[in-house]
PDB file of N, CA, C and O in Angstrom:
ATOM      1  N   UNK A   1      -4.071 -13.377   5.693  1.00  0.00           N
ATOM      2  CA  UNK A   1      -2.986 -13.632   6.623  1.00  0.00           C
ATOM      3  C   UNK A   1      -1.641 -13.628   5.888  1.00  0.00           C
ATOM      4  O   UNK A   1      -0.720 -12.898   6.255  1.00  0.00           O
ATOM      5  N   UNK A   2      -1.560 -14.358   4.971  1.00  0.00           N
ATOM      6  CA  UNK A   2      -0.141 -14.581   4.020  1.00  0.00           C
ATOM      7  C   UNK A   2       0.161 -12.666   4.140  1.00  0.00           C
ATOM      8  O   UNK A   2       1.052 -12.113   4.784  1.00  0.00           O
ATOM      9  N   UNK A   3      -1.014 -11.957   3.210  1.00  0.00           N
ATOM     10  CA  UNK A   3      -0.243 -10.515   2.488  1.00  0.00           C
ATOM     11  C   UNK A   3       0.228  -9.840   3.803  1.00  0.00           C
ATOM     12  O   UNK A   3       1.260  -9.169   3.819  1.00  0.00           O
ATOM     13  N   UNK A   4      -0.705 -10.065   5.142  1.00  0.00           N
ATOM     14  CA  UNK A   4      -0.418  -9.324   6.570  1.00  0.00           C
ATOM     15  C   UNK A   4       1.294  -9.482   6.498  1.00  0.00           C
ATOM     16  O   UNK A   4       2.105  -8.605   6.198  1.00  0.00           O
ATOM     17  N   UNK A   5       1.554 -10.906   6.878  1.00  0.00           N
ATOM     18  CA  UNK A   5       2.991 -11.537   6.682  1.00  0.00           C
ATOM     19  C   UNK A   5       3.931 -10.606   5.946  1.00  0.00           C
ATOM     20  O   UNK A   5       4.623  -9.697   6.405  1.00  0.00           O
ATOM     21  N   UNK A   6       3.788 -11.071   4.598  1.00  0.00           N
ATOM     22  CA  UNK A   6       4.410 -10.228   3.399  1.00  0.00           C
ATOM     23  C   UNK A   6       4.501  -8.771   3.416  1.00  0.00           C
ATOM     24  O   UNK A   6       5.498  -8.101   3.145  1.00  0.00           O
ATOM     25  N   UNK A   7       3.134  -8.283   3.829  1.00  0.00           N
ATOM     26  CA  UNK A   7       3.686  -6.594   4.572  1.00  0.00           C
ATOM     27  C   UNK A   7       4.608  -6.284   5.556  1.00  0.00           C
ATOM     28  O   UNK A   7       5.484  -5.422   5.497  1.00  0.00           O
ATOM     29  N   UNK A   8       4.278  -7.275   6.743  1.00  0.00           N
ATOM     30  CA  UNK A   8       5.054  -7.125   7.952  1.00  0.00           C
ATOM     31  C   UNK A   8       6.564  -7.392   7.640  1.00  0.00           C
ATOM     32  O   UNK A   8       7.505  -6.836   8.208  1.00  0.00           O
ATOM     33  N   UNK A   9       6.640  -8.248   6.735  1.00  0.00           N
ATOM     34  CA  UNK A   9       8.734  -8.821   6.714  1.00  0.00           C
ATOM     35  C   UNK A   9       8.727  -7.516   5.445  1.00  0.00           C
ATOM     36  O   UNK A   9       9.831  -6.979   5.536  1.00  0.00           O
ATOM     37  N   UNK A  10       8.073  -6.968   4.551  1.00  0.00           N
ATOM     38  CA  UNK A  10       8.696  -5.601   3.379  1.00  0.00           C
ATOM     39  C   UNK A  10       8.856  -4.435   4.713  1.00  0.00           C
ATOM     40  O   UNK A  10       9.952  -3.902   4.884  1.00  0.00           O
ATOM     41  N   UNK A  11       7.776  -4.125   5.551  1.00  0.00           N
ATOM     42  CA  UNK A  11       7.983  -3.487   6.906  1.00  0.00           C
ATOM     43  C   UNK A  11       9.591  -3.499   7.090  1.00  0.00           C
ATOM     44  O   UNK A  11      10.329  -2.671   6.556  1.00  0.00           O
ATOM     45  N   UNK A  12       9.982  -4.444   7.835  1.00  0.00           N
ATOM     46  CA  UNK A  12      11.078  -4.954   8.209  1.00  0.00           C
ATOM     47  C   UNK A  12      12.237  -4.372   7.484  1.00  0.00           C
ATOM     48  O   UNK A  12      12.943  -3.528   8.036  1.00  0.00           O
ATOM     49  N   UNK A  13      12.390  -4.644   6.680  1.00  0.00           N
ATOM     50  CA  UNK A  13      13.254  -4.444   5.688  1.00  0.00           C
ATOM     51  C   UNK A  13      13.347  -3.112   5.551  1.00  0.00           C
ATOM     52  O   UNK A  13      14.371  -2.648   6.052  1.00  0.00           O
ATOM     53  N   UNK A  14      12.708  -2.429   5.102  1.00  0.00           N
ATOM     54  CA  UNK A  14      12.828  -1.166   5.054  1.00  0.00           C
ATOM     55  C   UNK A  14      13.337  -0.423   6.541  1.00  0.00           C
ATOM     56  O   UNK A  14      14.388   0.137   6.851  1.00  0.00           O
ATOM     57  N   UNK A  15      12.632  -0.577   6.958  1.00  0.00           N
ATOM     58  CA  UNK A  15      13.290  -0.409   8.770  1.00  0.00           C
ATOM     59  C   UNK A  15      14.931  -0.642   8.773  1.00  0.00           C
ATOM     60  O   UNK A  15      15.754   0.193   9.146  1.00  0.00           O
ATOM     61  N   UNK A  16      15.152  -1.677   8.383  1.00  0.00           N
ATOM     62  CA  UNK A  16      16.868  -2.148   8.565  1.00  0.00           C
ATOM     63  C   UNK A  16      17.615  -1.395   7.863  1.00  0.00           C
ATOM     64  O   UNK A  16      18.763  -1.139   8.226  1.00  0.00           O
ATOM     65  N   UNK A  17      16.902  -0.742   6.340  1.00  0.00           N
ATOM     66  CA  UNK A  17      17.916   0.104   5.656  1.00  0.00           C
ATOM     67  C   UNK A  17      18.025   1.318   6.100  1.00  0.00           C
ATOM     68  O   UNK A  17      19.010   2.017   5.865  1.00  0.00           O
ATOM     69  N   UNK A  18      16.876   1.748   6.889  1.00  0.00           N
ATOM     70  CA  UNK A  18      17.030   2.931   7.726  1.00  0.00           C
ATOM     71  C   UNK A  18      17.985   2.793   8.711  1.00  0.00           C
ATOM     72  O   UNK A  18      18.932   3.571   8.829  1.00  0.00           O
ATOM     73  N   UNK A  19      17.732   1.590   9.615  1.00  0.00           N
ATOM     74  CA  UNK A  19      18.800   1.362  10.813  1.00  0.00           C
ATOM     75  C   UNK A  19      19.938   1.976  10.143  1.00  0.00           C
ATOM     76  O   UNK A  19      20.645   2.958  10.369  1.00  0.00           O
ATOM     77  N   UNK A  20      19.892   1.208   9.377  1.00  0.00           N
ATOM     78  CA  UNK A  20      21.551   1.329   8.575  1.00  0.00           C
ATOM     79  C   UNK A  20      22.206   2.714   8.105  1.00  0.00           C
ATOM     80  O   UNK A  20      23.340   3.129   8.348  1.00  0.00           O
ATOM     81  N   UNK A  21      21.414   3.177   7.535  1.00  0.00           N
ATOM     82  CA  UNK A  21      21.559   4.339   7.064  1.00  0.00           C
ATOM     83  C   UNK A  21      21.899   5.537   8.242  1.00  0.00           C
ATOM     84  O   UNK A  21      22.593   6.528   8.016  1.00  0.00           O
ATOM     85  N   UNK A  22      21.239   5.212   9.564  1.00  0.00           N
ATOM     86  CA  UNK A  22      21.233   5.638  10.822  1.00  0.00           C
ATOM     87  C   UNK A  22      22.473   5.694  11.672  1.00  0.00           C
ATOM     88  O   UNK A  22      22.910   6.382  12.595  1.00  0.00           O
ATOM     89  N   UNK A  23      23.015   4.184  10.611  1.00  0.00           N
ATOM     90  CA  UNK A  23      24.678   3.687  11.663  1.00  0.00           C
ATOM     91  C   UNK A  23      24.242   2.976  12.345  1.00  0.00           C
ATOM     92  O   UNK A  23      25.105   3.153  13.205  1.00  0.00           O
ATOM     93  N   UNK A  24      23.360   1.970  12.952  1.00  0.00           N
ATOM     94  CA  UNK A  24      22.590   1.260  13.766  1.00  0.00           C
ATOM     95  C   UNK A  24      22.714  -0.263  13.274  1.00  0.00           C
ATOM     96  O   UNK A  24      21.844  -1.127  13.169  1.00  0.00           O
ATOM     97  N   UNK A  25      23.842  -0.291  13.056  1.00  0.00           N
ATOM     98  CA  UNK A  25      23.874  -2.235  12.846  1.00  0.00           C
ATOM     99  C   UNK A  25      22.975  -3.208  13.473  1.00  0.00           C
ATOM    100  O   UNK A  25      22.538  -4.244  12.973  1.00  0.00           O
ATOM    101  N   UNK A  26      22.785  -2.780  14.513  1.00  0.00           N
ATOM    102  CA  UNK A  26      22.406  -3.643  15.668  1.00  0.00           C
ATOM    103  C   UNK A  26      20.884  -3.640  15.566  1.00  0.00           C
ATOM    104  O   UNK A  26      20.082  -4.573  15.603  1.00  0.00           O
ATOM    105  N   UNK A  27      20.697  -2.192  15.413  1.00  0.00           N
ATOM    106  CA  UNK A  27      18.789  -1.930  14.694  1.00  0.00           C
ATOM    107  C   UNK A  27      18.955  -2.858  13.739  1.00  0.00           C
ATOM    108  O   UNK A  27      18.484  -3.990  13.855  1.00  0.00           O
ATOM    109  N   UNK A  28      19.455  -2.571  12.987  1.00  0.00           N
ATOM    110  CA  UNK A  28      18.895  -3.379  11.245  1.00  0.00           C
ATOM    111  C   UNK A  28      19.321  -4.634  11.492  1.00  0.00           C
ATOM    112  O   UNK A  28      18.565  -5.445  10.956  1.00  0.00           O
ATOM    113  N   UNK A  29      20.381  -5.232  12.188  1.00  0.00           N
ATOM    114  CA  UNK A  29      20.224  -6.916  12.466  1.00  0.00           C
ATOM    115  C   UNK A  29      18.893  -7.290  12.984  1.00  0.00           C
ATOM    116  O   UNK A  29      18.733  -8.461  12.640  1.00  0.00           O
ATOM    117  N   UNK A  30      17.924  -6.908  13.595  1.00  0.00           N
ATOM    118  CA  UNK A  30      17.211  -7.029  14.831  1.00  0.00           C
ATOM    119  C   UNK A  30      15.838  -7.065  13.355  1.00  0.00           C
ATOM    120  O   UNK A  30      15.231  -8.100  13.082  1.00  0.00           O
ATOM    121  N   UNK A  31      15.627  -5.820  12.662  1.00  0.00           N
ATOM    122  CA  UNK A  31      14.680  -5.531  11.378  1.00  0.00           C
ATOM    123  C   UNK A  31      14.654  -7.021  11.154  1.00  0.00           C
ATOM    124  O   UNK A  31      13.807  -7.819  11.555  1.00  0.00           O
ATOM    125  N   UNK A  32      16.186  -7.343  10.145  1.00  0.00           N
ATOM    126  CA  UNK A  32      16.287  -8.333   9.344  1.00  0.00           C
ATOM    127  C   UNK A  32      15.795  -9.472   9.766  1.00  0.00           C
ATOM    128  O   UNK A  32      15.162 -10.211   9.012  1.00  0.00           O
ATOM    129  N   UNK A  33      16.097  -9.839  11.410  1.00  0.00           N
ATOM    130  CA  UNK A  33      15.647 -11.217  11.918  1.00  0.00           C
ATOM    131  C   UNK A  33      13.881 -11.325  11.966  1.00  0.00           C
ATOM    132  O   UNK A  33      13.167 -12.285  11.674  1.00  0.00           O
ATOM    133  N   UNK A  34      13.473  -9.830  12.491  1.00  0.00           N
ATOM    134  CA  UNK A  34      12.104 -10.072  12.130  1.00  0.00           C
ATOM    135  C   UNK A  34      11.459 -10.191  10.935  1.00  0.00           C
ATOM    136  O   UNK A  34      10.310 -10.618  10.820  1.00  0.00           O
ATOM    137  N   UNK A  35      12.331  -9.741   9.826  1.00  0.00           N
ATOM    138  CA  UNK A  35      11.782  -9.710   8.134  1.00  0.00           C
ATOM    139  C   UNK A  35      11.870 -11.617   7.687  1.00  0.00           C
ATOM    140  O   UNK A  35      11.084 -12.385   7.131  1.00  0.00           O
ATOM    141  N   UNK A  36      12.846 -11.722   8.106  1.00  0.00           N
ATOM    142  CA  UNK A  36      12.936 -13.537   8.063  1.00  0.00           C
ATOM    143  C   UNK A  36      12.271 -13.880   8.789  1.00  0.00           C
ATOM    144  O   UNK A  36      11.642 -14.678   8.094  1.00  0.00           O
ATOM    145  N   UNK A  37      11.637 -13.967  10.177  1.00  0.00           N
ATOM    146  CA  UNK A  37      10.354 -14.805  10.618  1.00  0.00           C
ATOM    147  C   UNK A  37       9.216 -14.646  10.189  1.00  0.00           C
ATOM    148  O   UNK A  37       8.310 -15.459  10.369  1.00  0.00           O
ATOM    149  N   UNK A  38       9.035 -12.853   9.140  1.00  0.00           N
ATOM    150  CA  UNK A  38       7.487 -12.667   8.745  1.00  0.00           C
ATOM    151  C   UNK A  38       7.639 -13.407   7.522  1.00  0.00           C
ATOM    152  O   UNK A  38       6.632 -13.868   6.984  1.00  0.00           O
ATOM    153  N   UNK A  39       8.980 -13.605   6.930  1.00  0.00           N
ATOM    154  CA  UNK A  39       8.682 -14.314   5.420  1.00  0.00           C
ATOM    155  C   UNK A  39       8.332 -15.927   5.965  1.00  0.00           C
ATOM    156  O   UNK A  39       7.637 -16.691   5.294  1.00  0.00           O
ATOM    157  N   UNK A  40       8.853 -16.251   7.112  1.00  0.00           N
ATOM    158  CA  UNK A  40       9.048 -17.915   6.918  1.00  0.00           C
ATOM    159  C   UNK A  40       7.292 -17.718   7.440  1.00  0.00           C
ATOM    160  O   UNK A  40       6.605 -18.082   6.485  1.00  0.00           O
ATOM    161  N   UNK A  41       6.551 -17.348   8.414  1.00  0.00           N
ATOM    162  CA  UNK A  41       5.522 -17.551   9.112  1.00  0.00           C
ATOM    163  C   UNK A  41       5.023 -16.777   7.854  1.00  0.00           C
ATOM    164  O   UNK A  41       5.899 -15.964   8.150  1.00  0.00           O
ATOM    165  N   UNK A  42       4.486 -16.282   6.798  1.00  0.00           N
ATOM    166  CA  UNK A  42       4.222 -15.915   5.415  1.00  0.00           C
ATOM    167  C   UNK A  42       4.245 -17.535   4.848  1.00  0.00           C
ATOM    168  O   UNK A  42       3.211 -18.193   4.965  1.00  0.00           O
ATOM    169  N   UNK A  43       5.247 -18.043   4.339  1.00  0.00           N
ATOM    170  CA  UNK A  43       5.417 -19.274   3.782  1.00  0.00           C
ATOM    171  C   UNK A  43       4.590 -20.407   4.174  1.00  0.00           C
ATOM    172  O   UNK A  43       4.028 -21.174   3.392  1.00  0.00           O
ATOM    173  N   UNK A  44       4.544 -20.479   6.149  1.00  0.00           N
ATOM    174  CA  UNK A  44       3.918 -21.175   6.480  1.00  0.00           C
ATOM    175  C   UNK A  44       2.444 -21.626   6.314  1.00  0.00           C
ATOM    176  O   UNK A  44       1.940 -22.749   6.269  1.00  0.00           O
ATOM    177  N   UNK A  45       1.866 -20.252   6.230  1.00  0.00           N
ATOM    178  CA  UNK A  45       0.548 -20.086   6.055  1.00  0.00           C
ATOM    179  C   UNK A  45       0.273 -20.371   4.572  1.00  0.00           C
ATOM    180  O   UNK A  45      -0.686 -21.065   4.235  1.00  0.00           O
ATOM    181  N   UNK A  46       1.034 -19.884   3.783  1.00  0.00           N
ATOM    182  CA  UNK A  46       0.288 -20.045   2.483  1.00  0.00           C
ATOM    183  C   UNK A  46       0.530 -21.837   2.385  1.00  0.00           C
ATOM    184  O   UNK A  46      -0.394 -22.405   1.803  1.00  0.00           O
ATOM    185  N   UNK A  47       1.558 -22.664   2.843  1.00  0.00           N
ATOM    186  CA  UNK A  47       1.895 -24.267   2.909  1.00  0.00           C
ATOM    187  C   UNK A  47       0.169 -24.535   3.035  1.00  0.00           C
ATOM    188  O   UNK A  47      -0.605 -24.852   2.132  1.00  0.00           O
ATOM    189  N   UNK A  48      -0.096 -24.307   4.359  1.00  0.00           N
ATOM    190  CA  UNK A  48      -1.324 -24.942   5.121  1.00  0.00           C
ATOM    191  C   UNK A  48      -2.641 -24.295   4.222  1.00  0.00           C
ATOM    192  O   UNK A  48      -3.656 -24.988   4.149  1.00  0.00           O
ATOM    193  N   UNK A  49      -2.619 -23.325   3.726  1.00  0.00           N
ATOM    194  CA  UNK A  49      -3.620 -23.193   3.144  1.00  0.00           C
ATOM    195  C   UNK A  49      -3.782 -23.624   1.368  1.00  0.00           C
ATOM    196  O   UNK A  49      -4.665 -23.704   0.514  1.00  0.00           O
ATOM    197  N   UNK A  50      -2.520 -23.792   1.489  1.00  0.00           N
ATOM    198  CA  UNK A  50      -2.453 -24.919  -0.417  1.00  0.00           C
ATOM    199  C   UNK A  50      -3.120 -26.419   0.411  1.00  0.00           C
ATOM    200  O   UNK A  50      -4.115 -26.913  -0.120  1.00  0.00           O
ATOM    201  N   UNK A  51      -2.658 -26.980   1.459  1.00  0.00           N
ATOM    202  CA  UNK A  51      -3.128 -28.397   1.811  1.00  0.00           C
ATOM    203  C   UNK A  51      -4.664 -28.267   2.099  1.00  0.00           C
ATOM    204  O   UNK A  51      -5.406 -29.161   1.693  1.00  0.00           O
ATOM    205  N   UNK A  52      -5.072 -27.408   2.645  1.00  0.00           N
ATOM    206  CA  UNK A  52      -6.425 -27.313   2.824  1.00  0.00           C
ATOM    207  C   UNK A  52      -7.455 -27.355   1.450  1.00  0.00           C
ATOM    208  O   UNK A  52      -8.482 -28.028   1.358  1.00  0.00           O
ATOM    209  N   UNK A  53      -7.063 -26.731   0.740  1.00  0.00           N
ATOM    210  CA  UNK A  53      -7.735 -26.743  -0.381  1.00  0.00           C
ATOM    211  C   UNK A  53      -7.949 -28.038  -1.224  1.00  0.00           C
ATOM    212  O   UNK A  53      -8.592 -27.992  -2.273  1.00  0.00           O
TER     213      UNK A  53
END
């Protein structure tokens, strides 16, 4: 689940530099916000699975 995460927000990112590259501010704001919820929901999971252990 964490690396799914960690793929999905590097996904992201790359997407936004395209937006960008495209002229699409508004695309790549939109990338970026999803690259920050896959890192924080990334973070989250690996939290809960350090406590589990």
């Amino acid at each position: 689940m964490f690396w799914q995460a960690t793929f999905f927000s590097a996904a992201n990112s790359a997407m936004a530099f395209y937006a960008l590259s495209l002229g699409r501010p508004a695309a790549a704001a939109a990338c970026i916000a999803a690259s920050a919820l896959g890192c924080l929901f990334a973070g989250m999971v690996r939290k809960r699975v350090s406590e589990s252990v």
